[in-house]
C-alpha angles and dihedrals in degrees: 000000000000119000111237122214097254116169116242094177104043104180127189120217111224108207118222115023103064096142078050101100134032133194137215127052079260095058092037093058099047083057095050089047101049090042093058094031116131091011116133097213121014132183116196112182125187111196110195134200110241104261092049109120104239091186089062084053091046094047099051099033110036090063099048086042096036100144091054117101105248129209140179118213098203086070084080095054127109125253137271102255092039088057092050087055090050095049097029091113081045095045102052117186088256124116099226112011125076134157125260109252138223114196141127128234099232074071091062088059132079090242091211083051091049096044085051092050086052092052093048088055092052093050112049113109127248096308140090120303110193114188120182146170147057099334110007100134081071082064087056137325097253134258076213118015124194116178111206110208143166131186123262102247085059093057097046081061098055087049092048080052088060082237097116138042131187114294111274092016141103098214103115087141098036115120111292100228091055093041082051095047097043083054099047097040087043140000092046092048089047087049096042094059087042104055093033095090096026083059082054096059111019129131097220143352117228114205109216103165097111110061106247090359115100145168139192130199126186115249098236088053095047082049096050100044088046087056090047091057098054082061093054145036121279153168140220124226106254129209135209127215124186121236137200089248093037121136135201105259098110102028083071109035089043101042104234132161111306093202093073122104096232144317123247103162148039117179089195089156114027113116095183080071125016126074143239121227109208119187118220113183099305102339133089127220122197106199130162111272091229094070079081091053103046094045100041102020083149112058082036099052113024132243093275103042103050089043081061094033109026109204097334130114100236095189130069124197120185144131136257119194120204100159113116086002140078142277121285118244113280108241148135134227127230140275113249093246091049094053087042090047112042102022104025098241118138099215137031141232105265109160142149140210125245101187111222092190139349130196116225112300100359117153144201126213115236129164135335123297115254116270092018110160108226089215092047096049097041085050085062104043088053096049082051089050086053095047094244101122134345106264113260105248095165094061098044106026141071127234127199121174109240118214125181113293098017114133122216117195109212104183109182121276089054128128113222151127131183112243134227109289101048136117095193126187096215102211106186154131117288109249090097108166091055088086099124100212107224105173129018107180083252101285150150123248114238082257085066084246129123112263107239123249132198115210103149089058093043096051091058092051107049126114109215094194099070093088135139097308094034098059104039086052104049107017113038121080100334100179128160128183105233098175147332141185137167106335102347137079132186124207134179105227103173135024124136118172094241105048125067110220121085128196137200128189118221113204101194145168093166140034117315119199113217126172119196086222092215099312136085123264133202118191142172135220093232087170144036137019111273137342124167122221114228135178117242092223093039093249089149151031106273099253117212118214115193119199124317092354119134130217143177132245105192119219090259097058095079112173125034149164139222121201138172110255129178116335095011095062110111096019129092108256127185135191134202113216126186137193148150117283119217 
């Protein structure tokens, strides 16, 4: 196996405001300084996401503005045992599931402390007023406002670090599923709806996602370069995490650290999580990707797609490795009504699997055998749950050898798993964390835990119908020629009624147009070593892809065009492209 020279820090020029950002506290400071000098009064607020280290902001800013009159706005919020009363539908006492809050962060403050952080603000005389912290817009708008923010992946590390619990709580060594599902069903959708005007507004963004090494763009600029990306191609930064059935694929063709144990995931396409690296002169801003998506959810999405969607990113691309490693848990997602019902999401977890490589005989799980009794099957998972026995795959389960470039359509409801063996592109809805773990080959998590599984939902969301015929008839390579011409062919490789993504393969030695026809699109180079994507007026920068990286064509692009390009002159490439269908 040869590495490739995928990008793991795809970074995105914005044109026209390079003296628009500086780095460094040093650099920070001298900003903020200039922006509030020969004023009077100034009130200079710096609203956080929860996860940014305010020690690290005291630290580097009371002393260099020691004569302003400092406040911290989280001294207004409520405690500790007054917020889990609050949360406590949304919590659950599960491990994993919570529900999808709706609240608003004024509910998350002692309304008589706030108003008595507002009035101190008022009346304080002629001087610098600094306010900071999660939630101190809600203090005062800001005469200056700065919004400190940091990309969720970063702060899952700093929770896996046992450095960070869940905002307003003192669980830094709680469980860190329920630390991370606290975080994902409550405290990122409050702060969502709370950063998203002040984005929209703000002064600066301060990027605090490398300890003592920060960075601050003006707002103007980080507007300016957001809207410049929904008229061009770009990528996320992905990030890899290692599993406890995770294999060596991509340990070795991205070369990634040796020393680690595995690689199970790679989130190449996940813009709840992932970031976006923006390059500004000579400095660099990591920001969340969904700050794109939550200021211009329109020119990124289509028309059609956010009226359905609303600022949300509704497809998920990443990587599960399987070669040299284990199965994944079997498992199912679920119905539409059952996730509506039971977790508040509007939309489920339907996926499939488009296999990159495969080593000899490898498998993937898909669907119930013919003639499988549900009792009987549900008997045997829950004598495996209570270490009795293995569960009996072989009886119950189909399983269908997976080779490279086979697609594997997974709508909710279906049972599955990929088996030891697959490098597997995972092409899916975004409500990631809803997959009920049935069964787990009866092993420990990497936190020496039991992985949790989920029998009583699953067994309320399989469709038993999806058996040996069914399956082989409706959800396994499914692939139909659509059209072809000299030195290109497209294929629909994925389509069932009740899921929303479709796919199509494109074989190619040539140019291939493409037009986003007023909806995002997401695609992967499956095949082949390079190609760069143009646009045929010239309405872009020409964008290279390298191997297996994804990258995004948002819904204003319109036409565009793929072409081999270094290495990748003279092969075959292919890619895999995916959309909303109407």
């Amino acid at each position: 196996m040869k590495k490739t020279t995928y990008d793991k820090y795809p970074e995105m020029t914005v044109s026209g405001y390079d003296q628009h950002a500086c780095r460094g506290w040093d650099a920070i400071i001298a900003e903020l300084r200039h922006r509030i000098a020969g004023k009077a009064k100034t009130v200079l607020v710096i609203d956080c996401y929860p996860g940014v280290r305010l020690e690290e902001l005291e630290q580097a800013l009371q002393a260099e503005f020691s004569t302003a009159r400092w406040i911290n706005a989280e001294t207004a919020r409520r405690d500790e045992q007054a917020l889990h009363a609050l949360l406590a539908r949304n919590l659950t006492d599960d491990r994993v599931f919570g529900v999808l809050s709706c609240h608003q962060l004024p509910e998350f403050f002692e309304p008589v402390a706030l108003a008595n952080l507002q009035k101190q603000v008022e009346t304080t005389p002629e001087a610098l007023v600094i306010v900071y912290g999660p939630g101190a817009a809600l203090v005062h708008p800001g005469d200056v406002l700065v919004y400190a923010d940091l990309p969720r992946w970063e702060i899952q590390m700093r929770m896996r670090s046992g450095e960070l619990g869940n905002w307003g709580a003192e669980n830094h060594n709680e469980d860190i599923l329920r630390r991370y599902k606290r975080a994902f069903f409550i405290e990122w959708r409050v702060f969502d709806r709370h950063k998203t005007p002040l984005l929209k507004r703000a002064d600066y963004l301060l990027d605090t996602t490398v300890a003592n090494a920060p960075a601050m763009v003006s707002g103007e600029a980080l507007r300016a370069g957001l809207e410049q990306l929904t008229r061009r191609p770009f990528r996320v930064v992905p990030f890899f995490d290692p599993g406890v059935w995770g294999g060596q694929w991509m340990k070795q063709q991205f070369d990634l650290d040796p020393m680690k144990p595995n690689y199970a995931w790679c989130f190449d396409c996940v813009p709840e999580e992932n970031s976006l690296l923006m390059r500004f002169g000579d400095v660099r801003i990591e920001i969340p990707s969904l700050d794109l998506v939550l200021l211009h959810p329109r020119a990124l999405l289509g028309e059609k797609v956010h009226a359905r969607f609303g600022a949300e990113f509704p497809i998920r691309f990443d990587f599960l490795d399987t070669i040299g490693g284990q199965n994944l848990s079997f498992q199912v997602h679920p119905l539409t009504e059952y996730i509506q019902q039971q977790f508040g999401m509007h939309y489920t977890q339907d996926e499939s699997y488009y296999i990159l490589d495969a080593e000899p005989g490898a498998v993937v799980y898909l669907g119930v055998r013919s003639g499988t009794e549900p009792q009987a099957m549900f008997d045997d998972l829950r004598q495996a749950a209570r270490g009795e026995k293995a569960f009996d795959d072989a009886r119950f389960v189909n399983q269908i050898p997976a080779c490279k470039h086979d697609h594997f359509l997974i709508p909710a409801g279906t049972v599955h798993c990929s088996g030891a063996g697959t490098m597997v592109l995972e092409i899916s809805a975004t409500p990631y964390i809803f997959t009920f773990k049935l069964w787990d080959w009866g092993r420990l998590g990497l936190d020496g835990l039991p992985r949790p599984v989920h029998l009583d939902h699953g067994e309320q969301v399989i469709d038993w119908q999806r058996d040996t015929e069914w399956v082989h008839q409706h959800l396994v390579n499914r692939i139909d020629v659509l059209a072809e011409g000299d030195g290109w062919r497209e294929e629909r490789t994925g389509l069932h009624e009740r899921e929303f993504i479709e796919t199509r393969r494109h074989w190619f030695t040539g140019p291939v147009t493409h037009h986003t026809d007023g909806g995002v699109n997401v695609l992967n180079l499956v095949e082949g070593a390079q190609a760069r994507v143009e646009s045929p007026n010239g309405a872009f920068e020409p964008f290279v892809v390298h191997y297996a990286e994804t990258f995004i064509i948002p819904a204003s692009v319109g036409e565009y065009r793929i072409t081999p390009w270094g290495k990748g002159v003279g092969q075959q490439l292919a890619t895999v492209k995916a959309w909303v269908r109407g």
